[in-house]
FIFI-376422 format. One record per residue (C-alpha): residue in three letters; x, y, z. Coordinates in steps of 0.1 Angstrom, whole numbers, plus 5000, padded with zeros to 4 digits. Layout:
<sites>
[site ala [X Y Z]]
...
</sites>
This chain:
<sites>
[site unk [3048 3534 4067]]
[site unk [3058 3543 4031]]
[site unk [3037 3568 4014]]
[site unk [3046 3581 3978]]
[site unk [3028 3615 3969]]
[site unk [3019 3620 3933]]
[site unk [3008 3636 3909]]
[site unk [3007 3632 3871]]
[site unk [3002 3658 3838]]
[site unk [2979 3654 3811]]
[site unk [2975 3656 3771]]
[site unk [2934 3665 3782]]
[site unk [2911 3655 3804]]
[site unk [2900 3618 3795]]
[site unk [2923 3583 3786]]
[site unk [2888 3572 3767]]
[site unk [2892 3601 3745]]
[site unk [2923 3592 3738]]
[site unk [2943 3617 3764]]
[site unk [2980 3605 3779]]
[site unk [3005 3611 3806]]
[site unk [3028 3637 3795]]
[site unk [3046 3646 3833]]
[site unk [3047 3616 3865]]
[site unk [3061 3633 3897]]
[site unk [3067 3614 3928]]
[site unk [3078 3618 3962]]
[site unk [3085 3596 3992]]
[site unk [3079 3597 4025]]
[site unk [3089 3572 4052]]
[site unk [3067 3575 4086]]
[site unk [3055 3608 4077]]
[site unk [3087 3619 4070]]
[site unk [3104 3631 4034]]
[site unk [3132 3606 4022]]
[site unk [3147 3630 3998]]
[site unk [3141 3606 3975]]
[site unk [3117 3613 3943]]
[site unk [3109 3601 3904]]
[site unk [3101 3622 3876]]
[site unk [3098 3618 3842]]
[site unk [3083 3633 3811]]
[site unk [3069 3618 3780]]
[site unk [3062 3613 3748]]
[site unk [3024 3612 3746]]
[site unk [3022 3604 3708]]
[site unk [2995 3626 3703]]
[site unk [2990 3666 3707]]
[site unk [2988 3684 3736]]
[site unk [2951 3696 3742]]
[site unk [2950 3738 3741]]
[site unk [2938 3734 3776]]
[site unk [2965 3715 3786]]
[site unk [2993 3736 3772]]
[site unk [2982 3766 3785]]
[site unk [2981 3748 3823]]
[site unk [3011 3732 3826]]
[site unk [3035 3755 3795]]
[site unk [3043 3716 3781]]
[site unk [3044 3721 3742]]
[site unk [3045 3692 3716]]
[site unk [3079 3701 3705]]
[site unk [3094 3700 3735]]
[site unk [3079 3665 3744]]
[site unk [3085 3649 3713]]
[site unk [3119 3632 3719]]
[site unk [3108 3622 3755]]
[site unk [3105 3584 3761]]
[site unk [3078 3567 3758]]
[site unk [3057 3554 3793]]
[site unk [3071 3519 3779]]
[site unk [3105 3531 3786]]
[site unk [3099 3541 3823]]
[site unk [3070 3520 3830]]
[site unk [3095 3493 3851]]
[site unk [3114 3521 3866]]
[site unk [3077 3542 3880]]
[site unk [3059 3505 3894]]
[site unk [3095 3498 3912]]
[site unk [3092 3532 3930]]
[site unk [3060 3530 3937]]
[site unk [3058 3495 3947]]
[site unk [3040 3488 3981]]
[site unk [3035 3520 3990]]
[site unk [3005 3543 3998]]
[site unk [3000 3567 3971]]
[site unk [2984 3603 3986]]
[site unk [2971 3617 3953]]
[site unk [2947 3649 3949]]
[site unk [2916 3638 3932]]
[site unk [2929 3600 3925]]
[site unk [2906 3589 3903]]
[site unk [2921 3613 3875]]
[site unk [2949 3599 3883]]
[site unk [2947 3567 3886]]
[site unk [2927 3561 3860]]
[site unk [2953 3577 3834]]
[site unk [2979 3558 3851]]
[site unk [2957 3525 3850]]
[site unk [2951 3531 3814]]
[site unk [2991 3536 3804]]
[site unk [2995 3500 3814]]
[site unk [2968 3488 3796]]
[site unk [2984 3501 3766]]
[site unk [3018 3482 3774]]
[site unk [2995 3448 3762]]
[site unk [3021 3428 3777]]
[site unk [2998 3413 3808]]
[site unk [3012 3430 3838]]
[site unk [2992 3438 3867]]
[site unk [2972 3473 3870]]
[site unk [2986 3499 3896]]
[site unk [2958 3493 3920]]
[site unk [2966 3457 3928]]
[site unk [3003 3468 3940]]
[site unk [2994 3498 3956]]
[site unk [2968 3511 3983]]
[site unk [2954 3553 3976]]
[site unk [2951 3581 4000]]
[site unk [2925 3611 3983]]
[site unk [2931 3645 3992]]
[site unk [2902 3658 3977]]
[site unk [2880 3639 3998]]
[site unk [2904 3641 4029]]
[site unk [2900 3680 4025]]
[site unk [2863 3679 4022]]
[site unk [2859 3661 4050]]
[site unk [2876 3685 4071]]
[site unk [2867 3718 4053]]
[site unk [2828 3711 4041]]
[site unk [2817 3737 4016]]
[site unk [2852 3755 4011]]
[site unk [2874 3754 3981]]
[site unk [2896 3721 3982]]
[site unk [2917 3726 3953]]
[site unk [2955 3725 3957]]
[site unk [2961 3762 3960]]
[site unk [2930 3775 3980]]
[site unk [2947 3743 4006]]
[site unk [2983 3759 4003]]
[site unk [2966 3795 4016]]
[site unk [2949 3777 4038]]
[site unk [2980 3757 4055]]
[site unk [3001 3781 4049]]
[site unk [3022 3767 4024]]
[site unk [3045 3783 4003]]
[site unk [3032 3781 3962]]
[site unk [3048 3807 3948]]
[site unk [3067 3793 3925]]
[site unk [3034 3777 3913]]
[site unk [3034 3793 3882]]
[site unk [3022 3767 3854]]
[site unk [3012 3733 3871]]
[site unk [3040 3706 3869]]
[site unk [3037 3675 3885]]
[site unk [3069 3671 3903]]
[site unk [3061 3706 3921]]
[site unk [3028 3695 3925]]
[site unk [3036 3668 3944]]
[site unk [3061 3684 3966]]
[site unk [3032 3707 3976]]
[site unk [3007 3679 3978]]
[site unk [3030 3667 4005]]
[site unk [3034 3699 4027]]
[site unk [2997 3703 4023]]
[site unk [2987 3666 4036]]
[site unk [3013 3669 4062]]
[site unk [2998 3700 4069]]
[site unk [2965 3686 4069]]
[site unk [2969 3656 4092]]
[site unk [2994 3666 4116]]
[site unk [3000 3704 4113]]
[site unk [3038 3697 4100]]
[site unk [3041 3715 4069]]
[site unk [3070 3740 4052]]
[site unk [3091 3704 4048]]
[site unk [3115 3725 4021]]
[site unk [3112 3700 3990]]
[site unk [3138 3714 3963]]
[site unk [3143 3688 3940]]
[site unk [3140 3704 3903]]
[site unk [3133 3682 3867]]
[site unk [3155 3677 3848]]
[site unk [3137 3671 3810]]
[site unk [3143 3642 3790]]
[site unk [3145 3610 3811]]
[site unk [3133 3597 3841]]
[site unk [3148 3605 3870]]
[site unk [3146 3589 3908]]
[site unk [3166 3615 3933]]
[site unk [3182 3610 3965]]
[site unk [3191 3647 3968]]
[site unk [3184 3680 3954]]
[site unk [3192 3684 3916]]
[site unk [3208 3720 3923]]
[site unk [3210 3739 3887]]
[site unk [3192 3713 3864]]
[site unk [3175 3732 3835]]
[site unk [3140 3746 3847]]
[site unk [3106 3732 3829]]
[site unk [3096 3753 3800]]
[site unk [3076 3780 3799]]
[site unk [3056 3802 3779]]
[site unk [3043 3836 3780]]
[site unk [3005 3839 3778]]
[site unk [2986 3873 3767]]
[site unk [2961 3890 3786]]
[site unk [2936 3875 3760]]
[site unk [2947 3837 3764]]
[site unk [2947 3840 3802]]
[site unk [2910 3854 3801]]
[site unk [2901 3826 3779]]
[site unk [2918 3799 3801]]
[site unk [2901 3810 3834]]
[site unk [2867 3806 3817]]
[site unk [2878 3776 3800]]
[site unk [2887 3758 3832]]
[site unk [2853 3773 3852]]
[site unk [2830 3759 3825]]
[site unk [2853 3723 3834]]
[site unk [2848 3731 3872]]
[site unk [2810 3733 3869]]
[site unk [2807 3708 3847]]
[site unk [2829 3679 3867]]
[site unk [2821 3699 3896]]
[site unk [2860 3696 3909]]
[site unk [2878 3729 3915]]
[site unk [2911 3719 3907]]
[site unk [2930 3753 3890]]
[site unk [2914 3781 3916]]
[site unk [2943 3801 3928]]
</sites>
């Protein structure tokens, strides 16, 4: 069985607002098993990053600006994840901003969901923790996974921990040891570590800013009613 576990970064919250993929990250497994291999990319949105969305993932509009554009990668993501079972946390978001990049292509091809079959975490994690906090770091305390290098969200680290944590979750195999890092620019499909690749960007937040982002993202958790940033 091949699974691909993925997750993707955001401009905002909403592709009917207008909101694009700025980050894909992808990793495989083959019967429960990591491959080694992976695909990352980040992009061009052509539009600005949301304040929101800055201060979560530390992506700035300058530093995606000569990114690609999904057009560019699109052939290169829907070969990797061809065929496979996609484990995402909270698939709907994603999904539905990955659904809506192809739309944009105009060019006829089929959506992701007719080539693909999804696995949700979110509800895979309710379902075995009712009434506790599902989001992707309350389950890496939970399992026992190590997140500390989980310092702005990224969707290629994301996804690596996504993995531990379902493994975790549905067979008690967890601590797999990903260590594939991004490297900015381009798309990229590993077969092996990318040992000293330049590291994501990052930026240093005030005291203020981080006050403001924690109650900006509780007023989102009530209101979607989705814990997805809890540490």
């Amino acid at each position: 069985m091949r699974q691909v576990v993925l997750d993707t970064e955001t401009t905002g919250l909403s592709p009917q607002n207008g909101d694009r993929v700025v980050e894909i990250g992808c990793v495989e497994l083959m019967m429960r098993r990591p491959t080694g291999r992976s695909f990352q990319v980040y992009l061009n949105p052509q539009r600005a990053m949301s304040l929101e969305a800055v201060e979560i993932t530390g992506l700035s509009d300058a530093f995606l600006q000569d990114k690609p554009l999904f057009a560019e990668v699109a052939d290169a993501f829907l070969e990797f994840v061809e065929g496979a079972e996609l484990v995402i946390h909270n698939a709907e978001f994603d999904m539905g901003f990955l659904e809506n990049e192809l739309r944009l292509l105009r060019d006829g091809r089929e959506g992701l969901a007719s080539r693909v079959t999804v696995l949700d975490t979110v509800k895979l994690a309710r379902s075995m923790y009712p009434g506790q906090r599902v989001s992707l770091d309350s389950l890496c305390r939970r399992l026992g996974v190590d997140n500390s290098g989980r310092d702005l969200h990224g969707a290629l680290l994301d996804a690596q921990l996504l993995a531990e944590v379902y493994l975790a979750m549905t067979s008690g195999q967890h601590e797999m040891g990903f260590a594939v890092h991004a490297e900015p620019g381009r798309a990229k499909v590993s077969a092996r570590s990318a040992i000293g690749l330049p590291p994501r960007p990052r930026m240093l937040v005030s005291p203020t800013d981080e006050a403001a982002h924690r109650e900006r993202t509780a007023a989102i958790a009530k209101k979607s009613g989705v814990d997805l940033w809890s540490d």
